[in-house]
TORLUMLO-540371 format. One record per residue (C-alpha): residue number from 1; residue in one letter; x negated, y negated, z. Coordinates in nm, 3 decimals. Example, Ala and Ser with C-alpha at 12.3 -4.5 7.8 and 13.67 -1.06 7.14 Angstrom:
# TORLUMLO-540371
<1; A; <-1.230; 0.450; 0.780>>
<2; S; <-1.367; 0.106; 0.714>>
END
This chain:
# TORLUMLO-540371
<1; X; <-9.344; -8.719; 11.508>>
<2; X; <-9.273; -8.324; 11.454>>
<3; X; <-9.538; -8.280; 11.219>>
<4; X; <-9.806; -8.447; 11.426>>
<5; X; <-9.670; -8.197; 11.665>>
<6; X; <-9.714; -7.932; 11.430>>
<7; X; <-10.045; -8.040; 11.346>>
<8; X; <-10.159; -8.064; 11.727>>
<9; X; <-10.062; -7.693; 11.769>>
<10; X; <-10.186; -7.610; 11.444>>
<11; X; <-10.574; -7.724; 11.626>>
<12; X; <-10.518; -7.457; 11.853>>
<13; X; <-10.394; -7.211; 11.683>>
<14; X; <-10.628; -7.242; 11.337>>
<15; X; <-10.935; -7.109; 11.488>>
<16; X; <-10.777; -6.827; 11.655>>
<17; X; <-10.640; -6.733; 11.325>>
<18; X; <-10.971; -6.777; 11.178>>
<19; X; <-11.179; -6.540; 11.438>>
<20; X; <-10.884; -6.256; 11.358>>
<21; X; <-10.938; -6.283; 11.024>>
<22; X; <-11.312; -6.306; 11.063>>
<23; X; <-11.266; -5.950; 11.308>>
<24; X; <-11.058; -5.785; 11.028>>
<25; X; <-11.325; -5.888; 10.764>>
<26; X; <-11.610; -5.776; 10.957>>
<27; X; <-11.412; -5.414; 11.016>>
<28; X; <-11.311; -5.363; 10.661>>
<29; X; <-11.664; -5.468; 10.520>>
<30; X; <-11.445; -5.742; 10.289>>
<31; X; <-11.573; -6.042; 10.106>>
<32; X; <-11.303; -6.279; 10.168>>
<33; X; <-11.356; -6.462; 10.457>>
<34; X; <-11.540; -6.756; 10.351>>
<35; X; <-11.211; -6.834; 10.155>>
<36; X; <-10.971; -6.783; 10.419>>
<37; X; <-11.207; -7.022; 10.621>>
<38; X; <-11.219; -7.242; 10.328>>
<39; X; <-10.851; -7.328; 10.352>>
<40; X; <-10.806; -7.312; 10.754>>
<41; X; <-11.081; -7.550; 10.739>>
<42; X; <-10.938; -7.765; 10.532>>
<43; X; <-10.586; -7.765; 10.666>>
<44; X; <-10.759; -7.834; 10.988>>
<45; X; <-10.915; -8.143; 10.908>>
<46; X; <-10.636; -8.279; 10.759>>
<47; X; <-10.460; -8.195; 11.138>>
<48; X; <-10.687; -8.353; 11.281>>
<49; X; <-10.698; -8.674; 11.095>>
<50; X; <-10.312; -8.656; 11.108>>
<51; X; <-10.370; -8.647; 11.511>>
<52; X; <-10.646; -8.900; 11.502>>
<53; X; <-10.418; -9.174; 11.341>>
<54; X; <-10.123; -9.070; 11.567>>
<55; X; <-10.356; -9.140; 11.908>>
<56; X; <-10.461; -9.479; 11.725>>
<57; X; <-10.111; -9.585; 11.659>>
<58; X; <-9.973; -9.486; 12.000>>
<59; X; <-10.282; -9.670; 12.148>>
<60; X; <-10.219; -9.954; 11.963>>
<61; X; <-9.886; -9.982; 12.115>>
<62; X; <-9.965; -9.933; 12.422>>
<63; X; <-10.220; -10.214; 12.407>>
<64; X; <-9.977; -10.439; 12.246>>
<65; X; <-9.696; -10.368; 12.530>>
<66; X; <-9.990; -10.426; 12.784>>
<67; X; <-10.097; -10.768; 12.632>>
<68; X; <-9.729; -10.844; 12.618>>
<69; X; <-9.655; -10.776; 12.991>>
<70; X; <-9.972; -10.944; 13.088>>
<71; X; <-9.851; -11.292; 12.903>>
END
C-alpha cells in the first residue's frame, strides 16, 4: 500500500521535476535533458501502471462487497 502511495505522489511530483530540470537545461545551454526525461519518463509509467492495477484491485473489491450485500 505505501508504495502505491509513493507512486501516486511520485505522478505529481515527476513532471514538476522534469520542467525544473528542463528550465536549468535551457539556462545552461546543456545537452542532457532528453536523458533526465528518459528516466522520469520511465519511472513514471511504471507509477502509473503501479496505480492503474491498485484502482482495479480496489474496484474489484468493492464490486465483490457490493454483489455480496446485494445477495
Amino acid at each position: 500500500m505505501y508504495a502505491t502511495w509513493r507512486s501516486l505522489k511520485f505522478l505529481i511530483k515527476g513532471p514538476i521535476i522534469l520542467l525544473l530540470l528542463f528550465v536549468i537545461n535551457v539556462m545552461t545551454h546543456g545537452h542532457w535533458f532528453h536523458w533526465a526525461a528518459l528516466g522520469i519518463g520511465i519511472a513514471w509509467v511504471l507509477c502509473l501502471l503501479r496505480v492503474i492495477r491498485a484502482m482495479i484491485v480496489l474496484g474489484g473489491l468493492a464490486a465483490l462487497i457490493a454483489y455480496l450485500r446485494n445477495k
